[in-house]
N, C-alpha and C positions, 0 to 999 in steps of 0.2 A: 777422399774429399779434399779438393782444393777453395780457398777461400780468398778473397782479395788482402794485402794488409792492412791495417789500421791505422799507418802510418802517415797515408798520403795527404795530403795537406787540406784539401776539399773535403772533407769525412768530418763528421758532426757526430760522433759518437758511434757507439752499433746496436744491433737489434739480437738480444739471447734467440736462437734458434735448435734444435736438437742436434743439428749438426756442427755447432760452432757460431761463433760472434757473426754477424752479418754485418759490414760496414753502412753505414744512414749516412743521408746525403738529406738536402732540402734543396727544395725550386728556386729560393734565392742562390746568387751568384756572389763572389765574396768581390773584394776591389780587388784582389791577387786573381780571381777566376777571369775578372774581365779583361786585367790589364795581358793576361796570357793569351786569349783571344786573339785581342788585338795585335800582337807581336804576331800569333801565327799568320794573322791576315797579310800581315807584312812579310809572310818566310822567316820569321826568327824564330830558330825552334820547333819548325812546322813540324816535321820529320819525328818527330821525339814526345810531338804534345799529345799525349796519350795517357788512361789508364786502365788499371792493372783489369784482366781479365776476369769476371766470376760473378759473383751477385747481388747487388744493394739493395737496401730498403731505400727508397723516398719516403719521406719520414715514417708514420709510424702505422706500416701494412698489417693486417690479420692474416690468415692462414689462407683466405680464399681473397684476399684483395689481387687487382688486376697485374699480370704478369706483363713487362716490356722487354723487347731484345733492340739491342743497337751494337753500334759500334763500337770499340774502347779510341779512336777520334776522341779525343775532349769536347772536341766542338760538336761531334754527334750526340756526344751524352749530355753537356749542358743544354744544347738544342732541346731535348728529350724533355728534362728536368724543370725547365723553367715555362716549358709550355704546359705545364701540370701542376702548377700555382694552386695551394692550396690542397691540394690531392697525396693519398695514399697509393704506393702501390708496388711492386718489385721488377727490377733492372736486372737482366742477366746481359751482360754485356760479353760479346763474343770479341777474340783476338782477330783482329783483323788488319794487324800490321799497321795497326795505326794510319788506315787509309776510311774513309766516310761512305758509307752506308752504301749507296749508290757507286760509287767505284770498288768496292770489295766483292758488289754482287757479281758484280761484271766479270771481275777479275780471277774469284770463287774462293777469298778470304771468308766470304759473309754466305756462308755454303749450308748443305743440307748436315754434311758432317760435323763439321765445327759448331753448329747449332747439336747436333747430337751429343756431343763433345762435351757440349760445356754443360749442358744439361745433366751429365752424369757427372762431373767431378762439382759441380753444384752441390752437391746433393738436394736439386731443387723437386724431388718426389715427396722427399721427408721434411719438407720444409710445411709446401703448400698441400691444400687441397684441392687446387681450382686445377684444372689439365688443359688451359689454354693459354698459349699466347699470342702476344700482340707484335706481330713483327709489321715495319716498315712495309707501305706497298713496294717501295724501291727497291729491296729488299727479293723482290718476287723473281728474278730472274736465275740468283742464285741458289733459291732456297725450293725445294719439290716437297707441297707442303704433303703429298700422302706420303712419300717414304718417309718424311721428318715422323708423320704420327705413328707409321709404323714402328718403326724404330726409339722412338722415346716414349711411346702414349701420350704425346700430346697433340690437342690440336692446332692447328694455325690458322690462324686469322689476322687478312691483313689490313692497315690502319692506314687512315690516309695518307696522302704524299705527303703533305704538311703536320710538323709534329704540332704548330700551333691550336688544329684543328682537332685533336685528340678529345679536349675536351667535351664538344659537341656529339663527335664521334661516341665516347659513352656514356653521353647522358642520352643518346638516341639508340641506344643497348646496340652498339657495336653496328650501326648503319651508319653507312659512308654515302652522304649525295652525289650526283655525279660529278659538283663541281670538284668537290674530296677527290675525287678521281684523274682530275688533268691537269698534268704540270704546266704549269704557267713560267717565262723566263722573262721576268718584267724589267724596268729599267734600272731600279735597285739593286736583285740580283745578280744582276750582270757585273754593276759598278763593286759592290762589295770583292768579287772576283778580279779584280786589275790588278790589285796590289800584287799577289804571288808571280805572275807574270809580270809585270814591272818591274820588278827586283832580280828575277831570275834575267830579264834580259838586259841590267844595268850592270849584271854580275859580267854576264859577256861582253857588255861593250869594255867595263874596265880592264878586259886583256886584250881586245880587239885595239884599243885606241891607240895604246902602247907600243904596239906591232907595226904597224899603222903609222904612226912615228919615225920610229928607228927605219922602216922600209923606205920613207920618203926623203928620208936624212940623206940615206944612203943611196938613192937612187936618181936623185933631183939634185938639178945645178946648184951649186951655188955652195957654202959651208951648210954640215952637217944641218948646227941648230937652227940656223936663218929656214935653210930648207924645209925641214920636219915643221916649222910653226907657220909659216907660208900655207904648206901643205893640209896643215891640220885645220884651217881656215872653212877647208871645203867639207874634207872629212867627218870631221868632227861633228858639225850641224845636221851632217847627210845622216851618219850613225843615230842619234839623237832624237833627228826627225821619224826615222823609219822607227823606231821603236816608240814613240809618239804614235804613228800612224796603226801598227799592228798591237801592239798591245794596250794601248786605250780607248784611242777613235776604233775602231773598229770591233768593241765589245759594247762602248758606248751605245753605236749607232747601227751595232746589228740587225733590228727588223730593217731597217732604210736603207738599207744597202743590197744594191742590185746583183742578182744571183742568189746560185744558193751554197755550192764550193763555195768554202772559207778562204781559200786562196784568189775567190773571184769577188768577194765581199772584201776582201781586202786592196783589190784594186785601186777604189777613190780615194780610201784613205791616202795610198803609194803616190797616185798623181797628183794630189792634192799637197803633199811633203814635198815631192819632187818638184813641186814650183813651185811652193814656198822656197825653196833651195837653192832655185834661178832668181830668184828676188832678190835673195840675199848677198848672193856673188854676182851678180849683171853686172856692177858699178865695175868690177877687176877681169868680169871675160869680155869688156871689148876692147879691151887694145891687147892684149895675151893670147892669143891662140892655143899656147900651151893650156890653160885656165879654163879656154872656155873648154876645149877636149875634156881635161880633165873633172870638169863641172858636169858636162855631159854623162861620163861614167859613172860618176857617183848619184844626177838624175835616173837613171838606169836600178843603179846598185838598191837606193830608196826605195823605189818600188820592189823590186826582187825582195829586201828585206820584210818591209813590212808585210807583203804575201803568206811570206815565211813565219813572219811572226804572227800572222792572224789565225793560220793553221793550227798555231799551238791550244787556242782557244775550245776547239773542236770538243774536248775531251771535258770540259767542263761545261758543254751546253744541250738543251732538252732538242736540237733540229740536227742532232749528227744521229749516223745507225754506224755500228765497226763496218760493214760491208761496203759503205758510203764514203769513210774515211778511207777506209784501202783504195778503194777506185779513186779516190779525189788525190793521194799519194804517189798512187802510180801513174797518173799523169800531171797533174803539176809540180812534183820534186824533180823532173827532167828537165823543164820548162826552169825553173829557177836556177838549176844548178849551169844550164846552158846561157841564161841571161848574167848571172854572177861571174862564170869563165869571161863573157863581152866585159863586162863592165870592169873588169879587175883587169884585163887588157887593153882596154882602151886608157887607162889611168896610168900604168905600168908604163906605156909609150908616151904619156903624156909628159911624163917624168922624167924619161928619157931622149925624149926629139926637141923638147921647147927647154 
């Protein structure tokens, strides 16, 4: 028997069970639960914000009160926790690398075994007496709920997409409507999701920019630093822009945006940067030639970026399938990489002939 420990800082005591302490948890969130949150929304910590595998009471279950499976995500189990406000009932939380419900199934962290798995160093037989639980519909991809009952005696049954919806869910003795049943990716959704991509892609511009520099230093007229800051005039806003355009506008304004490739939804945003970017510098490409080439490639470069960046999106939204994202890879990453080779040779010469 494996048990979580009592140590971790969200834990409100434990629950005696025949098998050992069971650590209790409550629906409210502490100011420490939220302020972690919010740092993971931002990528601080993301990777790590997790706990420990095994089984909690919400506060204070009986032997037959309702059983929950989620993720050890923190943010899948406070999700869990606080959509059950007022309620009794038990969290077997599966290891799943610390990745959310919905990408573990996919992945097969949030699997048939690992549910087997945890159910036996649980000792969640001798605990309960109820033989069902409540897994995630999200949940369903990974999980094959007849070998699960095979294999552990229990059954599965699964809970709506929304954990907030749980609670109707069983006061209506475990029937889901069908609205319980369709993901919806509203405008909130969406926006909540920028931060991670926003930071992972500021993470990149701050070595891109630097590079970027020193190249221009050294390959443009004039002394090093005159050059590199001249140059970084164009750069810098082009960089900026594109991640403007692919990692916010274009999570923003995804039903509005034409196609259905995220590399094609990412389009407007790109042309829409890219002249913002000719606004910006018009005043210094007309008497430059060099300036305006070089303006040119970096118009180029913003679009190919933000493409790039909008792609990354895919994997956090309800209108991708994997077979859809392979196909949409295997022909727009040609397309970009072919447009990036122009636009970094056009800039390269820009730098060199003016």
């Amino acid at each position: 028997m494996s048990l979580p420990s009592l140590g971790q800082p969200f834990l409100t005591g434990f629950v005696p069970t025949p098998v050992g302490k069971v650590p209790r948890v409550y629906s409210e969130l502490s100011v420490a639960d939220r302020i972690g949150g919010f740092e993971a929304r931002w990528s601080i910590g993301r990777m790590h914000y997790t706990v420990e595998p095994g089984l909690y009471a919400l506060g204070n279950p009986g032997k037959d009160g309702p059983i929950f499976v989620t993720a050890n995500y923190k943010m899948s189990f406070d999700s869990l926790r606080t959509s059950l406000a007022g309620r009794s009932g038990w969290i077997l939380v599966l290891d799943t690398k610390g990745i959310n419900v919905w990408c573990a199934a996919g992945k097969g962290t949030f699997g048939t075994a690992e549910l087997v798995r945890r159910i036996e160093m649980s000792g969640l037989k001798d605990i309960v007496t109820r033989r069902e639980l409540i897994l995630p519909q999200l949940a369903a991809p990974g999980v094959a709920a007849h070998l699960a009952k095979k294999l552990s005696g229990f059954k599965i049954v699964y809970g709506p997409i929304r954990a907030k919806d749980l609670p109707a869910f069983l006061d209506a003795r475990m029937s889901a409507t069908p609205e319980m049943r369709i993901k919806t990716f509203p405008f909130w959704e969406r926006l909540v999701l920028i931060p991670v991509e926003l930071v992972s892609a500021l993470k990149a511009a701050a070595v891109l920019l630097p590079l970027l520099f020193v190249l221009s230093g050294l390959l443009g007229r004039g002394e090093f630093l005159s050059s590199g800051l001249e140059h970084a005039k164009t750069f810098v806003p082009a960089v900026l822009l594109a991640i403007l355009g692919g990692a916010v506008l274009t999570p923003m304004l995804l039903p509005r945006l034409p196609g259905r490739a995220f590399s094609i939804k990412g389009l407007l945003p790109g042309l829409l940067c890219a002249a913002f970017l000719l606004i910006l510098r018009l005043p210094d490409t007309a008497g430059s030639m060099g300036t305006g080439i070089g303006t040119a490639a970096w118009m180029l470069l913003t679009v190919v970026l933000t493409t790039y960046l909008s792609m990354n999106f895919t994997g956090a939204s309800t209108y991708t399938s994997l077979s859809g994202v392979r196909k949409e890879m295997r022909q727009a990453v040609p397309l970009q990489v072919a447009g990036g080779v122009i636009g970094i040779g056009l800039w390269i010469y820009s730098l060199l002939a003016f």
